[in-house]
N, CA, C and O atoms as a MOPAC input file, in Angstrom:
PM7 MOZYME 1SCF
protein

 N     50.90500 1   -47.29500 1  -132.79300 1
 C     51.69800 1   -47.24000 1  -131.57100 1
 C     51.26300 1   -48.36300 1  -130.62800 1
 O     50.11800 1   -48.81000 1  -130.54700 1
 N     52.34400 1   -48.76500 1  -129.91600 1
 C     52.41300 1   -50.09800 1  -128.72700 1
 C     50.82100 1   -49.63900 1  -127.63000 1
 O     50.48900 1   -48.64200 1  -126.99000 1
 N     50.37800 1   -50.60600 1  -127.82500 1
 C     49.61400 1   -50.54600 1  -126.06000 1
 C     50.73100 1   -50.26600 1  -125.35600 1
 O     51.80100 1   -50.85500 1  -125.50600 1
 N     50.37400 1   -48.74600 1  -124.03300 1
 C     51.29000 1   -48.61200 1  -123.08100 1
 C     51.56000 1   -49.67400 1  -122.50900 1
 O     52.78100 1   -49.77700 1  -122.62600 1
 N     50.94100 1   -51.08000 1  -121.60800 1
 C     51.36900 1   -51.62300 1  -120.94400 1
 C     52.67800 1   -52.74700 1  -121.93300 1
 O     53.67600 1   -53.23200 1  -121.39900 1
 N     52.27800 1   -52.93800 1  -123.48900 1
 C     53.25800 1   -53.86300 1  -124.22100 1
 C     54.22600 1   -52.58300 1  -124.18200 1
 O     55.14200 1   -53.01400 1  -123.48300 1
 N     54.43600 1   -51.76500 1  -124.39000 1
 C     55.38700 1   -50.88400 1  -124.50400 1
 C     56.47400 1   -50.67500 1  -123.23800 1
 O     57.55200 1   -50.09300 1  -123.35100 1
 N     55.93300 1   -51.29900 1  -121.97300 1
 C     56.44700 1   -51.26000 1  -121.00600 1
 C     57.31100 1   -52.58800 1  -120.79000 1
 O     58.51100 1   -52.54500 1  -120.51500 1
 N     56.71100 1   -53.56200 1  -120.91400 1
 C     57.03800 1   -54.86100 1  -121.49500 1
 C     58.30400 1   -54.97800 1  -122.52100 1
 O     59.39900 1   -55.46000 1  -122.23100 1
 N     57.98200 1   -54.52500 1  -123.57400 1
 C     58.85300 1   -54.01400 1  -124.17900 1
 C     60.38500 1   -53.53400 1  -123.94000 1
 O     61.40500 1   -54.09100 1  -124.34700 1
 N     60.26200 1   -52.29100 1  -123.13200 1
 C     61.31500 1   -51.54000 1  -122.91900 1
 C     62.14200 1   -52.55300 1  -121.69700 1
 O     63.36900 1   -52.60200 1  -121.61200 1
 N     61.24900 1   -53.28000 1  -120.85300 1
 C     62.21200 1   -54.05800 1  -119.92800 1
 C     62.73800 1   -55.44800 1  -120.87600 1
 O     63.68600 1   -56.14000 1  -120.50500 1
 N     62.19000 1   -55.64400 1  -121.77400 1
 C     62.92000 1   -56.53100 1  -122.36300 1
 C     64.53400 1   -56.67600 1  -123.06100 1
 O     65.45100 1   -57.49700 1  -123.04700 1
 N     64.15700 1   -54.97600 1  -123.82400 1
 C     65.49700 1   -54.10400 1  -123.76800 1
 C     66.21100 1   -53.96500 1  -122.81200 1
 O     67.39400 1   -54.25900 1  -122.98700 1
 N     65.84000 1   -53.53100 1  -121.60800 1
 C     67.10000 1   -53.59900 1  -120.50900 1
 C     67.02000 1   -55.17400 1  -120.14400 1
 O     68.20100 1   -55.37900 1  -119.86400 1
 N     66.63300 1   -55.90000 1  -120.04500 1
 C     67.05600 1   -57.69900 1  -119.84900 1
 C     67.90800 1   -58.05100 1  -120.72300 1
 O     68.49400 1   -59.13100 1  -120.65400 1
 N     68.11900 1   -57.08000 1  -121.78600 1
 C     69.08200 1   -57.69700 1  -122.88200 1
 C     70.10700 1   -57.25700 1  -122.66600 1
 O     71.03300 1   -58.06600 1  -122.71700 1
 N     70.42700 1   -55.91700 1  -122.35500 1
 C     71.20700 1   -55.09900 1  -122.17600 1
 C     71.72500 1   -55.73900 1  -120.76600 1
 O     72.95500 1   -55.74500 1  -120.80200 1
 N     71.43800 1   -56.06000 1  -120.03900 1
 C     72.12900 1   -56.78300 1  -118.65900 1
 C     72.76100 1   -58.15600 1  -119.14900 1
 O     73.71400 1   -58.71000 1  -118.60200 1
 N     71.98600 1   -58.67500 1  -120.41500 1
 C     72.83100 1   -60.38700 1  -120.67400 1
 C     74.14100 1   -59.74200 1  -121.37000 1
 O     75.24500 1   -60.28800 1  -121.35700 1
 N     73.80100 1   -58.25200 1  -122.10200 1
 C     75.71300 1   -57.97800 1  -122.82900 1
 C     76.32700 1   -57.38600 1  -121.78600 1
 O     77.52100 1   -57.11900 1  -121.91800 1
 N     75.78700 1   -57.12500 1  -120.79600 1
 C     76.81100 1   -56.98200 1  -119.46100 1
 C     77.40800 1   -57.94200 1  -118.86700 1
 O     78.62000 1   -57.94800 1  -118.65100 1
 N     76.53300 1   -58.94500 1  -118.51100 1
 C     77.18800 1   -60.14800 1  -118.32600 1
 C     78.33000 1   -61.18000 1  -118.92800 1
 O     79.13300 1   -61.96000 1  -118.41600 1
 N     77.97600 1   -60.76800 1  -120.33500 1
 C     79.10600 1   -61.13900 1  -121.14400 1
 C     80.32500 1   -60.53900 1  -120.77900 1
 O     81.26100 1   -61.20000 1  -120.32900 1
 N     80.36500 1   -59.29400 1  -120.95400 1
 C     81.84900 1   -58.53400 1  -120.63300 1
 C     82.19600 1   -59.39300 1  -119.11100 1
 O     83.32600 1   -59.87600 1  -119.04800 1
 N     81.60700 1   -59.52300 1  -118.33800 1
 C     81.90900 1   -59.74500 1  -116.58900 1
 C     82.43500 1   -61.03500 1  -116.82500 1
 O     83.43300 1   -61.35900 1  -116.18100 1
 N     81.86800 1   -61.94900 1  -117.75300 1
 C     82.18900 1   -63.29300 1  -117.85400 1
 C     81.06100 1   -64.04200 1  -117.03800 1
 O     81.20800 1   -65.26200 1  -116.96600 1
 N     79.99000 1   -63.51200 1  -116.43300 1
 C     78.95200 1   -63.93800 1  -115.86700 1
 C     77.87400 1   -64.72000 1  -116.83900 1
 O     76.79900 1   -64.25900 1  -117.22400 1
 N     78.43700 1   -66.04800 1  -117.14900 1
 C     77.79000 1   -66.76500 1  -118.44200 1
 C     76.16900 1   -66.89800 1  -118.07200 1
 O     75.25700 1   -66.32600 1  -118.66900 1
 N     76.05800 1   -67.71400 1  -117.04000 1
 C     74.95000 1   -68.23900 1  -116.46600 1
 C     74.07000 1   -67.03300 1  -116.21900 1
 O     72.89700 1   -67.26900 1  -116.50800 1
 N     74.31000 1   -65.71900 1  -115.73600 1
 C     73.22800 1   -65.07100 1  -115.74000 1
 C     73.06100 1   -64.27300 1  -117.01700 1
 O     71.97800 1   -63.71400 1  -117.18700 1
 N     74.16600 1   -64.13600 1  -118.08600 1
 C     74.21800 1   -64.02100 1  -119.54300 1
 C     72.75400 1   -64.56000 1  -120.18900 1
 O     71.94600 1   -63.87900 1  -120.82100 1
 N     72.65700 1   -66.00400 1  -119.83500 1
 C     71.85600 1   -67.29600 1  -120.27800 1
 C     70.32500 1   -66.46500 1  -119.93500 1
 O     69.48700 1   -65.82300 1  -120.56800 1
 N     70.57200 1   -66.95600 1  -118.43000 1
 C     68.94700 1   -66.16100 1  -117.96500 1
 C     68.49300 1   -65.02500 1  -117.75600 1
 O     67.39100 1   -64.82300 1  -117.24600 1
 N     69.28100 1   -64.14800 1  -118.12100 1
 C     68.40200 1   -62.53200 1  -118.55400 1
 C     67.92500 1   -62.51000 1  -120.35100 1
 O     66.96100 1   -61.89200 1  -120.80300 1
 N     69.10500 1   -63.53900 1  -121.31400 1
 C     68.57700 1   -63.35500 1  -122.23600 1
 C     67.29600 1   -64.44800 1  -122.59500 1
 O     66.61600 1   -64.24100 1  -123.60100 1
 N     67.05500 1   -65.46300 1  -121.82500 1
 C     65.38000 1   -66.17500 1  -121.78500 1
 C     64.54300 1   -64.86500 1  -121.47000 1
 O     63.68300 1   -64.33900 1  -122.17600 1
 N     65.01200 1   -64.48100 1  -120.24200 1
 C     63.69200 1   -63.29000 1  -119.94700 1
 C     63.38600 1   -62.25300 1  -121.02400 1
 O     62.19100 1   -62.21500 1  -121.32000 1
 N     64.20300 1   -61.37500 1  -121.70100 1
 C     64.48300 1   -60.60500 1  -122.77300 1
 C     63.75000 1   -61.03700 1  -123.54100 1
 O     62.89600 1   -60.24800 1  -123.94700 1
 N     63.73400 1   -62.24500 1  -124.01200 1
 C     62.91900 1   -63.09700 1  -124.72700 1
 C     61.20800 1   -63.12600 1  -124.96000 1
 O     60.37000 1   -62.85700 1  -125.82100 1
 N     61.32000 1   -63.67700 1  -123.48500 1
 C     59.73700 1   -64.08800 1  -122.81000 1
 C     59.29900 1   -62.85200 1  -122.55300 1
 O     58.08000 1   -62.72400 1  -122.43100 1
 N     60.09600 1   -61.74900 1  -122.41900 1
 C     58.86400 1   -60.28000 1  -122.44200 1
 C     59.17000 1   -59.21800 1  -123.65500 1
 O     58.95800 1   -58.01800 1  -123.82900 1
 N     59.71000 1   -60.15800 1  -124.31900 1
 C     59.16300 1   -59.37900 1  -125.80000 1
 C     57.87400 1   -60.15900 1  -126.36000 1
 O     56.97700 1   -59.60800 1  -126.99900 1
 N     57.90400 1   -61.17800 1  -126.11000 1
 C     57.05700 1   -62.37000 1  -126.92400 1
 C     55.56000 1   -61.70000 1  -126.30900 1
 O     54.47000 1   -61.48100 1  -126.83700 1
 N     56.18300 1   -61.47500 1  -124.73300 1
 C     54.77100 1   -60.97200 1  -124.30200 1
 C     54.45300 1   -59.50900 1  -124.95500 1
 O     53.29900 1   -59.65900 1  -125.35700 1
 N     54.67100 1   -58.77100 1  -125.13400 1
 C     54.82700 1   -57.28600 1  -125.48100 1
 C     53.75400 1   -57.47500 1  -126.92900 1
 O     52.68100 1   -56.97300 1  -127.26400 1
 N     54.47000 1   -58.23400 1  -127.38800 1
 C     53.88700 1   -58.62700 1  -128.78800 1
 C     52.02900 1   -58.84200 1  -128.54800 1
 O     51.02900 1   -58.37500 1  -129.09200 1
 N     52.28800 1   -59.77100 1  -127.47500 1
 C     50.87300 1   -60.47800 1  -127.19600 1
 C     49.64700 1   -59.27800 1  -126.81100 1
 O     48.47600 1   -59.07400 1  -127.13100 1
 N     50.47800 1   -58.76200 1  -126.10300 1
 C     49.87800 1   -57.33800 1  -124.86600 1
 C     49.35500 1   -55.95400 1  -125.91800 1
 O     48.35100 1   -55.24200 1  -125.90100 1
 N     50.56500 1   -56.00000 1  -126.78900 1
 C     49.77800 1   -55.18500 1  -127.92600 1
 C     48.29500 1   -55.54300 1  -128.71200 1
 O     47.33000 1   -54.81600 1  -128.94800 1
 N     48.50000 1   -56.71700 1  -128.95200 1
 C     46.80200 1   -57.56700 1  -129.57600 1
 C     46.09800 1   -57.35700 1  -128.73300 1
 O     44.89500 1   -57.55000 1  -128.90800 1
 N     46.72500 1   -56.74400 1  -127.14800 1
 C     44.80700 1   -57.35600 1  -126.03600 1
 C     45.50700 1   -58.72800 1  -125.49100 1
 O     45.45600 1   -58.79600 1  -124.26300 1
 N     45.89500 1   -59.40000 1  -125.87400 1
 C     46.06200 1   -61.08000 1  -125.07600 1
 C     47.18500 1   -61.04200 1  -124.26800 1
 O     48.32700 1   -60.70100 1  -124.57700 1
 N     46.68900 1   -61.48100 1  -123.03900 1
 C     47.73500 1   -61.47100 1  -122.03700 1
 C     47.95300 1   -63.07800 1  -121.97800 1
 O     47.01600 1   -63.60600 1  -122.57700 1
 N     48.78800 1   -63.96400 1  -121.50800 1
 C     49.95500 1   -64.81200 1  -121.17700 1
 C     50.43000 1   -65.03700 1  -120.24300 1
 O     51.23200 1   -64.16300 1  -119.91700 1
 N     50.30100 1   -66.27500 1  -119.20100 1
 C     50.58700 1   -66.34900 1  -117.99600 1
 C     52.11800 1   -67.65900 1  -118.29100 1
 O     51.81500 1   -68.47300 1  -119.16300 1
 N     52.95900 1   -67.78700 1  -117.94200 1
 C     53.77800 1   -68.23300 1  -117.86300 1
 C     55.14000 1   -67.81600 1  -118.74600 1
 O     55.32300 1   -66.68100 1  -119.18400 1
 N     56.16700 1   -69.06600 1  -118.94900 1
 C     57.17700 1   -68.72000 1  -118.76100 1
 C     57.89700 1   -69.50500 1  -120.42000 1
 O     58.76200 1   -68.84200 1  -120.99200 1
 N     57.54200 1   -70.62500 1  -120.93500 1
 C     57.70000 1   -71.16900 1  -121.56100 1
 C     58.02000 1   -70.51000 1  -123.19200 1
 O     57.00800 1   -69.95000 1  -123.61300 1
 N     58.81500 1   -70.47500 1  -123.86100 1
 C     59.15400 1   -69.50600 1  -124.95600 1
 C     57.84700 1   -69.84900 1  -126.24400 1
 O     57.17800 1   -69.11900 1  -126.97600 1
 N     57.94700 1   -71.50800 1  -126.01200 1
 C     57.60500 1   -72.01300 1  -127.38900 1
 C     56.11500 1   -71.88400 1  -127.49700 1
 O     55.53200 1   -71.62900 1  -128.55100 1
 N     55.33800 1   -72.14700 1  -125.92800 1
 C     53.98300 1   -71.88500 1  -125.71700 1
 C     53.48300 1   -70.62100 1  -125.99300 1
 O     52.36400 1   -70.45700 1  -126.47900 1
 N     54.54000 1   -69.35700 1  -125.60400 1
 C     53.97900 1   -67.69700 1  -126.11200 1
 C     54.13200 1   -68.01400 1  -127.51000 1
 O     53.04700 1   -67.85300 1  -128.06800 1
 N     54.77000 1   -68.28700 1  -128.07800 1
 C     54.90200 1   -68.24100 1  -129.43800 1
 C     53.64000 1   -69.00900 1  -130.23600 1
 O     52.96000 1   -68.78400 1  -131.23800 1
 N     53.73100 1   -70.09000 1  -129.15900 1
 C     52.15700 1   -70.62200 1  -129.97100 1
 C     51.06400 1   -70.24700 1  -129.82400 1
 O     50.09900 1   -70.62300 1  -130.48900 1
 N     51.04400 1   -69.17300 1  -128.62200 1
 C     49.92000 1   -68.49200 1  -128.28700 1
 C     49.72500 1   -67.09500 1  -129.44600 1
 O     48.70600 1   -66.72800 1  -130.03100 1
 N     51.23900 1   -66.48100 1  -129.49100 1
 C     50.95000 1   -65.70300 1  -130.97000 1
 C     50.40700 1   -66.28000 1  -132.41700 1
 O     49.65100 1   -65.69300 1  -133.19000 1
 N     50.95300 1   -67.49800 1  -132.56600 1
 C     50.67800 1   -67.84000 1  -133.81600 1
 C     48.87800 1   -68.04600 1  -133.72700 1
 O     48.17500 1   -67.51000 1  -134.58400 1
 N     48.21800 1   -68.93600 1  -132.51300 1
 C     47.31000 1   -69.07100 1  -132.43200 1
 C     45.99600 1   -67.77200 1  -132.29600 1
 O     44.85400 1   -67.81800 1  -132.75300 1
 N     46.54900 1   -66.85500 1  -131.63800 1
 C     45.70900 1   -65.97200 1  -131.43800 1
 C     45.73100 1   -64.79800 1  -132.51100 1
 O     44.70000 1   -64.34300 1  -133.00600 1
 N     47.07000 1   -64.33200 1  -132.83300 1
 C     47.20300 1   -63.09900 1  -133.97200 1
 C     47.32800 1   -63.67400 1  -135.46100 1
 O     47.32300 1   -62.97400 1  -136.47400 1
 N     47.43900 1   -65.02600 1  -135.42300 1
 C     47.81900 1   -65.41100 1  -136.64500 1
 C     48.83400 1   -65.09100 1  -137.39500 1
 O     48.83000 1   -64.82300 1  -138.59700 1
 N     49.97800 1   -65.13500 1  -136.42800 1
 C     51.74700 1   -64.90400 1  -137.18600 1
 C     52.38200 1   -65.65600 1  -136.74400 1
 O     52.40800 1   -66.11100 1  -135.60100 1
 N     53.25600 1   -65.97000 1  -138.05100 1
 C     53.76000 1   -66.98900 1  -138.10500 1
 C     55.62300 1   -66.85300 1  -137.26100 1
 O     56.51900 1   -66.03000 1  -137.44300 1
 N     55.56900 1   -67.60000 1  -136.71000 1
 C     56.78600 1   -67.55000 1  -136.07800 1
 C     57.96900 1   -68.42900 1  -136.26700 1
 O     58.99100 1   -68.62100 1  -135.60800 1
 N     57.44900 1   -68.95200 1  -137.50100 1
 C     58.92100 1   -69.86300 1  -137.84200 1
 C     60.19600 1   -69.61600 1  -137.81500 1
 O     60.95900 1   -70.58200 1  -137.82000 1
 N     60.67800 1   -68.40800 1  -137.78400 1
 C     61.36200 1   -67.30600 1  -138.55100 1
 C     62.30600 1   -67.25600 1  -136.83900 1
 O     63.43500 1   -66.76400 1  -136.82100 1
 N     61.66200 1   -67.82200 1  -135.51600 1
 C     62.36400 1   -67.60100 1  -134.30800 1
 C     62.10200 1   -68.76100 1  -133.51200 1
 O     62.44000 1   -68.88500 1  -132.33500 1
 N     61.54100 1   -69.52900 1  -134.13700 1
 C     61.21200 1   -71.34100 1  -133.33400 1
 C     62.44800 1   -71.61900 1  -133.08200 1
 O     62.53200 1   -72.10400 1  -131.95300 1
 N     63.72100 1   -71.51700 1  -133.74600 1
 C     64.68600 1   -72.40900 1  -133.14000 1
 C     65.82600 1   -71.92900 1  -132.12900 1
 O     66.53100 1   -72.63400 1  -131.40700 1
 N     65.81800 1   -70.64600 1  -132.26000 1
 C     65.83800 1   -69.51400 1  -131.03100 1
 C     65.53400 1   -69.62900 1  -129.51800 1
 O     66.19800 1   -69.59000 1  -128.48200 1
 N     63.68700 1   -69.85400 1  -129.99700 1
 C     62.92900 1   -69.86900 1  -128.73900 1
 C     63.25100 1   -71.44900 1  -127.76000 1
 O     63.33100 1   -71.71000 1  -126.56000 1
 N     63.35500 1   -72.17500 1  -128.94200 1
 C     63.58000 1   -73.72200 1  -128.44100 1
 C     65.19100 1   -73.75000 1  -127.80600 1
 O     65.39500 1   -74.56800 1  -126.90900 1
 N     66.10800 1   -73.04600 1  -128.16500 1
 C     67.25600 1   -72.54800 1  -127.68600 1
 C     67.24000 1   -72.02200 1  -126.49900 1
 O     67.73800 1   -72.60100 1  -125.53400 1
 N     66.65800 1   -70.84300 1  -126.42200 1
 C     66.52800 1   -70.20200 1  -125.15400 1
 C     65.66300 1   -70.71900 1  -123.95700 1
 O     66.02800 1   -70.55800 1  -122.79200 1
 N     64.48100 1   -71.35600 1  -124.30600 1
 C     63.45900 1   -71.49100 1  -123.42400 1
 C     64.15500 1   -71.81400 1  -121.55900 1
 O     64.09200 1   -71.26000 1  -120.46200 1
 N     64.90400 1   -73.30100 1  -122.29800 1
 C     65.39600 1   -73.66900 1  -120.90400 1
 C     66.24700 1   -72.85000 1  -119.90200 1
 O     66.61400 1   -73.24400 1  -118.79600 1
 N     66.42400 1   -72.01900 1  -120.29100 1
 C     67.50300 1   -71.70500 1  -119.50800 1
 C     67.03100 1   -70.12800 1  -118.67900 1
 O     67.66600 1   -69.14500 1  -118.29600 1
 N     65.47300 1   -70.56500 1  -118.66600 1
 C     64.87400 1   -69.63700 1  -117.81800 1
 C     65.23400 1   -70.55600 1  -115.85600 1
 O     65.32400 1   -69.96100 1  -114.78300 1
 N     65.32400 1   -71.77600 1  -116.06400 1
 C     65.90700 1   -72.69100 1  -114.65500 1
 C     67.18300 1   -72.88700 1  -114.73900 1
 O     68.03300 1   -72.42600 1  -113.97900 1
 N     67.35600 1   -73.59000 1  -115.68300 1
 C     68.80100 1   -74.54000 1  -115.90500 1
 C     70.13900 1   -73.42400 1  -115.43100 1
 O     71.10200 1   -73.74900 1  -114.73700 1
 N     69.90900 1   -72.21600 1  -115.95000 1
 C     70.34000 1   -71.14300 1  -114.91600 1
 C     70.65600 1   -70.34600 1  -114.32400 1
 O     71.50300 1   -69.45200 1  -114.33500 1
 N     69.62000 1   -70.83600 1  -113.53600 1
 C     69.49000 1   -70.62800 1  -111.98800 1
 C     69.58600 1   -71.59600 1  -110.50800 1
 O     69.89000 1   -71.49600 1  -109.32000 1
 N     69.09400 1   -72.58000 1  -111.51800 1
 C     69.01600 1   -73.52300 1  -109.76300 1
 C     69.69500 1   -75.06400 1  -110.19100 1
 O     69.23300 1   -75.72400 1  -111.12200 1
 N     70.58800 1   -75.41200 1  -109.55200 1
 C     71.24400 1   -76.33200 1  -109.16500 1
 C     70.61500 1   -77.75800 1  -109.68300 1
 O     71.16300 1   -78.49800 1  -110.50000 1
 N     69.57500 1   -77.95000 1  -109.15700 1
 C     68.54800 1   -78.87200 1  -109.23900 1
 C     68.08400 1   -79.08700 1  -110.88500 1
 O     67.83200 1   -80.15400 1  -111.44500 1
 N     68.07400 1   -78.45000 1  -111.14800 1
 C     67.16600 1   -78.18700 1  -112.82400 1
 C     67.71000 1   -79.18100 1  -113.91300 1
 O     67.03500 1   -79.85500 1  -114.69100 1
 N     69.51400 1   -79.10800 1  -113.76100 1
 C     70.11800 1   -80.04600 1  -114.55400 1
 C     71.10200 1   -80.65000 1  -113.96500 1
 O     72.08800 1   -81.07100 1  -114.57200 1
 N     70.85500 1   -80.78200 1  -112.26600 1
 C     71.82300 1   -81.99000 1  -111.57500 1
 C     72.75700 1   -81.29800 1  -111.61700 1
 O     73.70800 1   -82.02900 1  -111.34000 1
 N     73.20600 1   -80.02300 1  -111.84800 1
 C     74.63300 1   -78.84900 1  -111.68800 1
 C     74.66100 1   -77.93000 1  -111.45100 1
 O     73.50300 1   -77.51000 1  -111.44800 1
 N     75.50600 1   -77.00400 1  -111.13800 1
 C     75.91100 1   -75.92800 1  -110.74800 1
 C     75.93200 1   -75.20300 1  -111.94400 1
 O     76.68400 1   -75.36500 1  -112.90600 1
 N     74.76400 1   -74.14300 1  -111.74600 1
 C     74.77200 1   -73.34200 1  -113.36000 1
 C     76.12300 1   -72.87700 1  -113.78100 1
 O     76.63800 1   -73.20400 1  -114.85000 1
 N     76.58000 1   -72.23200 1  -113.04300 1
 C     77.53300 1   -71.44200 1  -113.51300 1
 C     79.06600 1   -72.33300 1  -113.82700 1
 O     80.22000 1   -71.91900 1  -113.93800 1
 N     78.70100 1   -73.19800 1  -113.87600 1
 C     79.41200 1   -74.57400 1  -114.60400 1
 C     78.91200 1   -75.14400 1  -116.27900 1
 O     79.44100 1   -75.62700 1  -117.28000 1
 N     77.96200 1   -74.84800 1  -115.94200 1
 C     77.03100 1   -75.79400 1  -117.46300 1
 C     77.51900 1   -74.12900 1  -118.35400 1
 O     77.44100 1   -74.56100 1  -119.50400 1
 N     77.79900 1   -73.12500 1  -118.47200 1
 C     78.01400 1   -72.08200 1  -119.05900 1
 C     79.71600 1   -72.01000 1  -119.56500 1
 O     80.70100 1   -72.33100 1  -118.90100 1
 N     79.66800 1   -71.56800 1  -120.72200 1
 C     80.85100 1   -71.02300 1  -121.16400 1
 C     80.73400 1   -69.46800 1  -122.36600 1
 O     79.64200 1   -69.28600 1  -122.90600 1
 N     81.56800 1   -68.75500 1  -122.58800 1
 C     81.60900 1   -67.48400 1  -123.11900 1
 C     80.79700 1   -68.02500 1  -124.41500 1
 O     79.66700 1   -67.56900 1  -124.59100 1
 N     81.29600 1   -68.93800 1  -125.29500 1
 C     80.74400 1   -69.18000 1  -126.52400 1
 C     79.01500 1   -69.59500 1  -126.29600 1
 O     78.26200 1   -69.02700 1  -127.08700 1
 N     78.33100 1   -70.58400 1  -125.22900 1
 C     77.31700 1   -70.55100 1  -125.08100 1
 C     76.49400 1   -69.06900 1  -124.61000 1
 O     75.37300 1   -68.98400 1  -125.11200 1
 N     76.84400 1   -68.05500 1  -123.83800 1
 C     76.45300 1   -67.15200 1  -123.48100 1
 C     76.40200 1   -66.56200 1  -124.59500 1
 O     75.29000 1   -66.04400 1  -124.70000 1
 N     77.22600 1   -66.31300 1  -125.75800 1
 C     77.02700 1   -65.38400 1  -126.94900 1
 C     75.97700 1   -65.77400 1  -127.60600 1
 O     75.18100 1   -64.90400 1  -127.95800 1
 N     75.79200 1   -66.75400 1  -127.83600 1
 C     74.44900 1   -67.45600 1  -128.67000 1
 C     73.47700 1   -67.08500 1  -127.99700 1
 O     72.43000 1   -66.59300 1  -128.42000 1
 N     73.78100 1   -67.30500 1  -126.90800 1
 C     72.02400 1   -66.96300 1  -126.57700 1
 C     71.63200 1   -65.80100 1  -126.37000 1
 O     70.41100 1   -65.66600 1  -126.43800 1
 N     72.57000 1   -64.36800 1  -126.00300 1
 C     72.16800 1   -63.38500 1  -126.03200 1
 C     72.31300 1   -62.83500 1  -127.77600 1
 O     72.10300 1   -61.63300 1  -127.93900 1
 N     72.61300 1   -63.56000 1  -128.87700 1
 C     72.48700 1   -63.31400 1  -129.86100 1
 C     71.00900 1   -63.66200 1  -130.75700 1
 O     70.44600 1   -63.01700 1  -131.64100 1
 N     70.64800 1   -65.06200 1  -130.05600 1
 C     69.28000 1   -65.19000 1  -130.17700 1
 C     68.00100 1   -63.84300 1  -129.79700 1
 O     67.12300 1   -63.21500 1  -130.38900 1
 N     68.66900 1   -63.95500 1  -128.28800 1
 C     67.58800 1   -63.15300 1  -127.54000 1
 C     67.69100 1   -61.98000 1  -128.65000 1
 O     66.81600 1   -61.72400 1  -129.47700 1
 N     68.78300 1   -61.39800 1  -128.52400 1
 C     68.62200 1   -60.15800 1  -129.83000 1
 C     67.57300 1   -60.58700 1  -131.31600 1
 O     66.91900 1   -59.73100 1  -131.91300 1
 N     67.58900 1   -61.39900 1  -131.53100 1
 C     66.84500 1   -61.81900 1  -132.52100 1
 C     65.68100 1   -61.79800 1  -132.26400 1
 O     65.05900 1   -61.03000 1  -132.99900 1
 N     65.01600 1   -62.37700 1  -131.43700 1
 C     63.85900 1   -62.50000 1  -131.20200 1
 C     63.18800 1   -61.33500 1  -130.76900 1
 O     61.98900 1   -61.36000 1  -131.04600 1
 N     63.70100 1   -59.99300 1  -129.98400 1
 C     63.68300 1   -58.69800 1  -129.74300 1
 C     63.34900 1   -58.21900 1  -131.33900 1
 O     62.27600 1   -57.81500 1  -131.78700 1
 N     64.94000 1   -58.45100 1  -132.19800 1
 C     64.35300 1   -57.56100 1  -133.84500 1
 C     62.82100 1   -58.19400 1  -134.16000 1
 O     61.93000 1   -57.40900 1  -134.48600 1
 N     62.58600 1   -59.41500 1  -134.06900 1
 C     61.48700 1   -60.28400 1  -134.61800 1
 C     60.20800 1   -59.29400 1  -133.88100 1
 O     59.40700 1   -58.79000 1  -134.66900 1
 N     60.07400 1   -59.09800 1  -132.80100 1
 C     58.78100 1   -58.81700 1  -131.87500 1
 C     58.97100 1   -57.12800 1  -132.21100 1
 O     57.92800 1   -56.82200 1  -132.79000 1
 N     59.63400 1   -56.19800 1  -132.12700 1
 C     59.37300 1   -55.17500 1  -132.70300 1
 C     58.97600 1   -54.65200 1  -134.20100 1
 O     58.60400 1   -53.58600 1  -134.69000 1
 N     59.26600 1   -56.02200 1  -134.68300 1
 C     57.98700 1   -55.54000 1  -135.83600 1
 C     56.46900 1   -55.53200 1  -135.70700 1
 O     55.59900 1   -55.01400 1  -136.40600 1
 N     56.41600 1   -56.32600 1  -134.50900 1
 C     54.69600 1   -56.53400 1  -134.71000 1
 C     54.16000 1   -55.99000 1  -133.21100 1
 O     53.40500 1   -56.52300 1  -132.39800 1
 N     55.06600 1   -54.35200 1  -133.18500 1
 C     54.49900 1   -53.74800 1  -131.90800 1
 C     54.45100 1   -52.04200 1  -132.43000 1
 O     54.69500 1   -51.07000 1  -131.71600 1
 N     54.06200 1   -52.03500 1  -133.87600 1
 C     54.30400 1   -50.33600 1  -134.41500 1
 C     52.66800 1   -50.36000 1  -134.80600 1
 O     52.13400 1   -49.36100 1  -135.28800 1

């Protein structure tokens, strides 16, 4: 069973996901985008939190290298996912990040991918939280 605190981790990662397929229906691409980075980044952590190793930031590809480095699993299997999702923990949200108006740089077909990733990377991290 999960360390309570990865288990907590966990379960909000589930509802971060569950808010990016809300967003989809609304047509709310851009926050589609950045609930499913977060979904992401706190499963990755959940994963970590179960081993004991906690993780300070935000970056997809760095938790991932912090799993591979510390638990010794291999994460190939969601590298191109994570490299997918990472950015769009800024890009959006703030204006500045990519010189635009997030909710411009978004369309329905980009929002599906990435909350289809994020789902992925969710199946990926609940294997290595039993």
């Amino acid at each position: 069973m999960a360390r309570r605190e990865a288990e907590m981790w966990f379960r909000q990662a589930e509802r971060d996901l569950a808010k990016a397929v809300n967003d989809l229906a609304t047509g709310d691409w851009d926050s589609a985008a950045f609930w499913s980075q977060q979904a992401a980044e706190k499963a990755l952590k959940a994963v970590l939190l179960n081993a004991g190793v906690a993780h300070r930031g935000h970056e997809l590809l760095g938790i991932a290298e912090t799993i591979r480095a510390e638990l010794g699993v291999d994460v190939s299997e969601i590298v191109d996912d994570l490299r997918e999702l990472t950015v769009h923990y800024t890009i959006s949200r703030y204006p500045n990040a990519a010189n635009a108006v997030p909710y411009e740089l978004y369309d329905e077909r980009r929002a599906r991918d990435l909350v289809e990733r994020a789902r992925k990377v969710l199946e990926w991290s609940r294997r290595y939280l039993r």
